[in-house]
C-alpha positions in Angstrom: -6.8 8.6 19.3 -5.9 5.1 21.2 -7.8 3.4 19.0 -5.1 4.6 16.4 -2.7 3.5 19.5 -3.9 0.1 19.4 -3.1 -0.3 15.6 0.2 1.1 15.9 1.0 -1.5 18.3 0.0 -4.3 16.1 1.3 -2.8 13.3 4.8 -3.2 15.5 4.2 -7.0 15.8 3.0 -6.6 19.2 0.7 -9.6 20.7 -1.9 -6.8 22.0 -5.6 -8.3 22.3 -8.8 -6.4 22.0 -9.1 -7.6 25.9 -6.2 -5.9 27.1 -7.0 -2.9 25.1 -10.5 -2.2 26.8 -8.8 -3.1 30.2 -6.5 0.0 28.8 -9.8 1.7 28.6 -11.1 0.5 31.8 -7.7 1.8 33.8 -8.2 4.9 32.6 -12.1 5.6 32.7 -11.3 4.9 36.5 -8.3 7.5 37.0 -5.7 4.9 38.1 -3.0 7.3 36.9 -2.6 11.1 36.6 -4.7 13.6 37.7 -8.6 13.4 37.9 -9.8 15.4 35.3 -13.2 15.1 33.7 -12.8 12.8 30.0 -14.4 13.7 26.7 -18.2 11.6 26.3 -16.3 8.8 24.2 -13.2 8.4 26.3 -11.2 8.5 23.3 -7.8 10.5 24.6 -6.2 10.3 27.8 -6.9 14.1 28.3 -5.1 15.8 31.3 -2.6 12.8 31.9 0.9 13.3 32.1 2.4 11.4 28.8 4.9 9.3 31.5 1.7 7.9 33.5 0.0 7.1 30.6 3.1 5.2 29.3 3.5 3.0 32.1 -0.3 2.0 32.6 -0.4 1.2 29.2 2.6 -0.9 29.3 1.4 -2.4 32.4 -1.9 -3.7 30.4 -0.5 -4.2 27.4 2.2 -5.8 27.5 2.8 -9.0 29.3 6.4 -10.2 29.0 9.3 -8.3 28.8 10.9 -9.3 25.9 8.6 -6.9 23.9 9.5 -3.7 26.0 11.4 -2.6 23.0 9.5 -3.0 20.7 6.6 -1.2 23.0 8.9 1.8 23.2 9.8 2.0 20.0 6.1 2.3 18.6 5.5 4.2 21.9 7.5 6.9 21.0 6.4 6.8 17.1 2.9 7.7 18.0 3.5 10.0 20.8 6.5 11.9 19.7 5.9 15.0 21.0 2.9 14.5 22.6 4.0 15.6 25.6 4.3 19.6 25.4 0.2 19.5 24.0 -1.2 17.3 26.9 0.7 19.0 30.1 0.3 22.8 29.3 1.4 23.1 33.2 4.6 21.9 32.4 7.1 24.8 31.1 8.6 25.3 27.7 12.4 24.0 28.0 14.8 26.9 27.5 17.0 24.0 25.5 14.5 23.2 23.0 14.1 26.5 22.3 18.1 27.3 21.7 18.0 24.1 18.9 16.1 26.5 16.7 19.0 28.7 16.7 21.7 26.7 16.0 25.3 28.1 16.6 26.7 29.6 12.8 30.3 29.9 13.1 32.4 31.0 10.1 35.5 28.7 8.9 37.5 31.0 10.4 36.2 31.1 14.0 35.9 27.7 14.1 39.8 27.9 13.0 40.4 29.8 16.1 38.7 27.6 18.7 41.6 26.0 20.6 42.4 22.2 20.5 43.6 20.6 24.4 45.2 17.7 24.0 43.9 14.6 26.6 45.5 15.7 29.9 44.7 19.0 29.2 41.3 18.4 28.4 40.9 16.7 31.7 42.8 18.8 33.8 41.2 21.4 32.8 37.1 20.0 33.3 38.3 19.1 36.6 39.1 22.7 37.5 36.0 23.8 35.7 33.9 21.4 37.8 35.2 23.2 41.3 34.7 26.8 39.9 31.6 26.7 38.2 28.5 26.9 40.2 25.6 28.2 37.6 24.4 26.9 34.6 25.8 28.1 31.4 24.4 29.0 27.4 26.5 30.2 25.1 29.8 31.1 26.2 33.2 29.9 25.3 34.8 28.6 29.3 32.3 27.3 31.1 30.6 24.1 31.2 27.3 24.7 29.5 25.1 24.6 26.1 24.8 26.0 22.5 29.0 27.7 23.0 32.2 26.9 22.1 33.6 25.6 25.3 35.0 22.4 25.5 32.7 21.0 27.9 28.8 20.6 27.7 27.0 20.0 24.5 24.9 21.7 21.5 27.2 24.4 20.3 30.7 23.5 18.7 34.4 22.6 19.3 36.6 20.4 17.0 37.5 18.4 20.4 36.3 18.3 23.6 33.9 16.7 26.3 30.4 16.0 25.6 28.0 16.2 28.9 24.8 14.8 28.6 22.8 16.2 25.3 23.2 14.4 21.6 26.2 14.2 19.4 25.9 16.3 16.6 29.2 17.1 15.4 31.2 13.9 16.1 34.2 15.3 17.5 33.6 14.5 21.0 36.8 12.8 22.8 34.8 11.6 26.0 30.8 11.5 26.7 29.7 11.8 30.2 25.8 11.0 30.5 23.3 7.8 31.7 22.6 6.2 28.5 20.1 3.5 27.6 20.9 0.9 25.0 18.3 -1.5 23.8 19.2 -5.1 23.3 19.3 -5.8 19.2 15.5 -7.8 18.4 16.8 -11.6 16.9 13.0 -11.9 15.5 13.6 -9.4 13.3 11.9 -10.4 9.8 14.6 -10.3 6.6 13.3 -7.9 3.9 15.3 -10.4 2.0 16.9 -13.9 2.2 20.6 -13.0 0.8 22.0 -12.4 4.0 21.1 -15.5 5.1 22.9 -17.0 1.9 26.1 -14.6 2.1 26.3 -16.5 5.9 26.1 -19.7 4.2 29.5 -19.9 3.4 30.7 -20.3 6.5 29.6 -24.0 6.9 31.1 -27.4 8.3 28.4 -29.7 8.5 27.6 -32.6 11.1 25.7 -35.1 12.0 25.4 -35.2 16.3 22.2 -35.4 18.6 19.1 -37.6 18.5 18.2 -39.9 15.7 15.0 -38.2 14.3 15.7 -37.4 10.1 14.3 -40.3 8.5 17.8 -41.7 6.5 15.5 -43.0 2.9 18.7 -44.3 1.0 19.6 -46.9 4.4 15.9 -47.3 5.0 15.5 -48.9 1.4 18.8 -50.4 1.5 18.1 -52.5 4.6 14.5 -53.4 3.4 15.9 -55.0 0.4 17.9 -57.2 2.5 15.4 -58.0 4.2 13.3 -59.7 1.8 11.2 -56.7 1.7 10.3 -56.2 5.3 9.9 -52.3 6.2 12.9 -51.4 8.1 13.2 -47.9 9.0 16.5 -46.4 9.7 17.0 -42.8 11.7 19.8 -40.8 11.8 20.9 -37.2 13.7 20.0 -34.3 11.9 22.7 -32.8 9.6 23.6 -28.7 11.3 26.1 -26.3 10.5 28.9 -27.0 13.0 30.9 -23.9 12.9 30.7 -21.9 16.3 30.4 -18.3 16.1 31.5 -15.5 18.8 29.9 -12.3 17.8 30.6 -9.0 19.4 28.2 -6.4 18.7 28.5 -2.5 19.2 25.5 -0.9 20.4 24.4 2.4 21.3 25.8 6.1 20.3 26.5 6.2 16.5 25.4 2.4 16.2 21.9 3.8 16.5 21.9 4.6 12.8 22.5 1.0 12.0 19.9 -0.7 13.9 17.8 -1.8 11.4 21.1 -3.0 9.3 22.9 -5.0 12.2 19.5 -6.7 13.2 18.6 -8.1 10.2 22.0 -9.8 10.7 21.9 -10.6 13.7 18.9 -12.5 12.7 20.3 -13.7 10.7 23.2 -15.2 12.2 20.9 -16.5 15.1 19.1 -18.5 12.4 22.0 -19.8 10.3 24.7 -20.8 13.2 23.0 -23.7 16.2 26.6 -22.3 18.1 26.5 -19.0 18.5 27.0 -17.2 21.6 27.2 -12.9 21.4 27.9 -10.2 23.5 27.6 -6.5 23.3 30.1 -3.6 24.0 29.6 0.3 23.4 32.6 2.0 20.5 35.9 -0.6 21.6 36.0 -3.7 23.9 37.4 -3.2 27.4 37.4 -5.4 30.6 34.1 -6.4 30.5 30.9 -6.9 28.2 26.8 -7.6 28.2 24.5 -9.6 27.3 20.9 -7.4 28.4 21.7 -3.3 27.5 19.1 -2.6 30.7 21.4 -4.6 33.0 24.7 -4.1 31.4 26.1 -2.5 34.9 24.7 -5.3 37.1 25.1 -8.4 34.7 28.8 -8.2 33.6 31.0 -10.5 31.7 34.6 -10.0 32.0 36.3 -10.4 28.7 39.1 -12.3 30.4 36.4 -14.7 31.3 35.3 -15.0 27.6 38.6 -15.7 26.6 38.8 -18.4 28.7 35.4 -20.1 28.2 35.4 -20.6 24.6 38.4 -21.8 22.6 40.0 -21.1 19.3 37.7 -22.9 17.9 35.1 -20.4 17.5 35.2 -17.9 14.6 35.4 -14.3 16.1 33.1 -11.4 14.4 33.0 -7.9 15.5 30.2 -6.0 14.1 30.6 -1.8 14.9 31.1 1.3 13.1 34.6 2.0 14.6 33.5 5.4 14.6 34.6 7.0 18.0 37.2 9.5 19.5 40.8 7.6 18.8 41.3 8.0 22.7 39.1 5.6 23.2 41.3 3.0 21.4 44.1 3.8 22.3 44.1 5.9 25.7 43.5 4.1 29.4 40.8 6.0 30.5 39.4 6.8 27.4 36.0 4.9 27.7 33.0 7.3 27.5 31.5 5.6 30.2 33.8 5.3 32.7 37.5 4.9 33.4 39.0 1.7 32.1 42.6 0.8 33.6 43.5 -0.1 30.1 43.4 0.8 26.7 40.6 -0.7 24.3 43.6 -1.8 21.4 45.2 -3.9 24.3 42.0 -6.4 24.8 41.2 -6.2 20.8 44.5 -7.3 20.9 44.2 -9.9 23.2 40.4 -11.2 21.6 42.7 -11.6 18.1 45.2 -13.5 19.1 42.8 -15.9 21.5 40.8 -16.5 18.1 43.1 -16.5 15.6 39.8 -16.7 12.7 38.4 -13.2 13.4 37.1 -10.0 11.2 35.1 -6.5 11.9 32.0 -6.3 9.7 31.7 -2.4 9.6 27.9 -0.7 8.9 29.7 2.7 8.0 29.9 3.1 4.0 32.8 2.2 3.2 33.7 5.3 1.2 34.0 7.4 4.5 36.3 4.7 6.1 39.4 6.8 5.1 38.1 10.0 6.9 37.8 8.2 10.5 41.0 8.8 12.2 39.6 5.9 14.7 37.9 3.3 11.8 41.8 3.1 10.2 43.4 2.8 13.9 40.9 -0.5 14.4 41.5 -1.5 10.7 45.0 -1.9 11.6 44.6 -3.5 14.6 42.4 -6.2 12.7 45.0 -6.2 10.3 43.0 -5.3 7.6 40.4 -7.5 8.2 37.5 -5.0 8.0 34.7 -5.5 5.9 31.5 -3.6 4.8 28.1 -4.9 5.7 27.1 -5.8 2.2 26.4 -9.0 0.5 29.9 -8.4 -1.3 31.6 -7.6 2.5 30.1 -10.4 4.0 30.4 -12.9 1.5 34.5 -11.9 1.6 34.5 -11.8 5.7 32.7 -15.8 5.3 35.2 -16.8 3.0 38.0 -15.7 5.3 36.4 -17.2 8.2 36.2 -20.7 6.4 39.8 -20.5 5.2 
């Protein structure tokens, strides 16, 4: 089985050596994780080893700089996924798994007849349900719990209400209390193809600055002819795109569907523009944003800060779904991970006018723009300038830029 493992991890682009492999091997043949329990002759699976000790000894061999965690996890999870239910048979059957094979059925009409709280009453009301409830909760239709048709918890349905911990599944959420991990997008991310990189191309001002290292052949024959035929080599700087790029990304939740999308862009864009600084933010921009999702808390930016380092010279490019509850826009407090002192549309507002060359590349189609309440809020605030990520959208949202 990890000899599969291995393979998977190459197959990810992972620098994994035969050498660290059999140290793999050698960890585990010597029971430096998990219980002792007798292996097979071959020592070919890591038999009676819970799935999260095995994950971080073999990460600990494997992999030796961080900047490949990501990609660890991701292949990580490809191979094991679900791994962990068949190697710990001490370890019980969640009662939540086994409610996702029933998923909640309601007609039109019950669904009709589930009550809509507007914002304060929504949160009024959580905060009540908080004091009084003191069990855990499936099913019902009050009480903070799973697979119902309260307002509060998650897995079951409501056209509008508070999400707590779980996974999205029916979009309508107007606030989302859990921890959530985001993963930093990967800038080395190969390009299936090379017209991205040409839609970017149109945003160009080129210009000559640095050291002198291009050879310059037309003032290198030039001067040698003037001088009776003596080699005299002339250098100049090396000609670079000059334009100076501000990207803010969008990153976790609903963005997760995009990944593959937005990275191929961003690699784009890393590869195509020598100024380019980014920064990521979760559904709208507040106070602050990030540079590493696994710090995001501790390493803060404060977007009054960014405002003030770089100057309307740089050309300003969201990329996001704009797909969120409209509270979050528009509502202080209306962040889904904690309470911001002022609305998202008022620093959106702010970004605009400090960069007066801006636009929102959008990874949603573009057909189901018009059926997100919160996609047409930010498409006004951009003032229409909201484009699809396509070669078409991106090859418009240059053009602007250049104007």
């Amino acid at each position: 089985m990890l000899i599969d493992f291995f393979y998977t991890l190459r197959a990810a682009k992972l620098p994994v050596s035969v050498k660290e492999f059999l140290t793999l091997l050698e960890a585990l043949k010597l029971g430096l994780v998990g219980p002792k329990t007798p292996q097979t002759e071959d020592n070919d699976a890591p038999s009676g080893y819970r799935i999260d000790d095995f994950y971080y000894l073999s990460r600990a061999t494997l992999v030796k700089d961080e900047k490949h965690y990501d990609k660890f996890d991701r292949a990580f999870s490809a191979y094991f996924h679900g791994v962990e239910l068949v190697t710990d048979f001490t370890q019980e059957v969640p009662l939540d798994w086994l409610r996702k094979t029933l998923e909640l059925d309601l007609t039109p009409e019950q669904k009709a007849a589930i009550e809509k709280m507007g914002w304060d009453e929504l949160m009024e009301t959580l905060k009540k349900r908080l004091e009084e409830q003191k069990d855990r909760h499936e099913g019902g239709s009050k009480w903070i719990g799973t697979g119902g048709t309260s307002p509060f918890g998650h897995g079951g349905y409501n056209p509008q209400g508070i999400r707590i911990g779980g996974a999205g599944k029916n979009k309508s959420a107007v606030k989302v209390w859990e921890q959530r991990a985001y993963r930093d997008y990967d800038d080395t991310q190969e390009l299936g193809t090379r017209n991205i990189k040409v839609a970017l191309r149109r945003l160009r001002k080129f210009a000559r600055e640095g050291h002198l290292d291009e050879l310059d052949l037309d003032d290198t024959i030039r001067s040698t002819a003037a001088n009776a035929g003596w080699l005299d080599i002339k250098m100049r700087p090396e000609r670079h795109n000059n334009v100076k790029v501000l990207l803010l990304m969008d990153v976790g939740g609903t963005m997760d569907e995009h990944i593959a999308r937005v990275e191929e862009l961003f690699s784009a864009a890393k590869a195509e523009f020598k100024h380019l600084e980014f920064y990521y933010f979760h559904n709208c921009v507040y106070d602050f944003v990030w540079k590493n999702n696994r710090r995001r808390f501790a390493e803060k930016f404060p977007t009054w800060d960014i405002i003030r380092k770089y100057n309307k010279d740089y050309k300003l490019i969201f990329i996001g779904d704009a797909t969120m509850s409209p509270y979050e826009i528009l509502q202080p407090g209306g962040s889904v991970e904690y309470s911001n002192e002022e609305a998202g549309a008022e620093w959106l507002s702010r970004l605009i006018h400090a960069y007066p060359k801006y636009a929102w590349v959008n990874p949603e189609p573009q057909g189901v723009w018009q059926y997100r309440q919160s996609i047409s809020i930010v498409q006004q605030l951009m003032s229409q300038r909201m484009f699809p990520m396509t070669l078409k959208g991106l090859e418009q949202a240059m053009r602007l830029l250049s104007q």
